[in-house]
N, C-alpha and C positions, 0 to 999 in steps of 0.2 A: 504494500500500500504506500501510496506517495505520501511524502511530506506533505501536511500542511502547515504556513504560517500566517500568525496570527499578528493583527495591526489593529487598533483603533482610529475613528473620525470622530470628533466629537462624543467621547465615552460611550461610543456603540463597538462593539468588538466585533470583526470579522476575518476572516478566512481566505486565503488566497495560495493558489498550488503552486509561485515560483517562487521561489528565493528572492528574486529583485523586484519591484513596481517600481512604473514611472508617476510621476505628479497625474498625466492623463489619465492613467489608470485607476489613480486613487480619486479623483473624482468623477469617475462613471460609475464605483460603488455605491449602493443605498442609494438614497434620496438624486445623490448626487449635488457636485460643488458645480453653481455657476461661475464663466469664466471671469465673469467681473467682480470676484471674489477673488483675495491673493488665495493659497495654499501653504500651511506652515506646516513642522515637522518640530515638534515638544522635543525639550531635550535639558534635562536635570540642571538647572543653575545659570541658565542663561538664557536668552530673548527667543524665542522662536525663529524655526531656519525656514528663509524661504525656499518651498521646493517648485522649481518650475516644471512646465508640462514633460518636457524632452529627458529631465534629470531622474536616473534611478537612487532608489531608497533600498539598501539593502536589509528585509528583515528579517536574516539571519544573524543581525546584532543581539545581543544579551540585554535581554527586556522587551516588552512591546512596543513596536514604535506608537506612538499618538500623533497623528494628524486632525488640526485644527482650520477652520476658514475666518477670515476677519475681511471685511470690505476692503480694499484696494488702496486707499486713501488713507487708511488706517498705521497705525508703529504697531510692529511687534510685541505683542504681550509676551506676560510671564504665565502663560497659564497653568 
């Protein structure tokens, strides 16, 4: 049976069968992120990364990643 890993959007946890996602992939999941939305990537003690569409996210790091959406316009939280 294949790996799955597991990633959050907004503290809903889901499931994904590769190792890498890109920014585009992570918001075609769920609801879905619109593009006039930035895309962040949570990350323990420091501002939120932005992930763009084109860029993988490996989550085969140690922990779940958390991805967050904030308006475009917006600074990077601490969330």
């Amino acid at each position: 049976m294949a790996k799955k890993f597991k990633f959050k959007i907004e503290n809903v946890t889901y499931e994904w069968d590769n190792q890498f996602i890109t920014g585009a992939e992570v918001r075609s999941v769920g609801p879905g992120i619109p593009q006039n939305m930035d895309l962040f990537l949570k990350e323990k003690g420091k501002p939120g990364r932005l992930i763009k569409n084109d860029e993988k996210v490996d989550l085969a790091d140690p922990g779940i990643e958390k991805f967050y959406s904030q308006e475009s316009t917006s600074t990077p939280g601490w969330k």
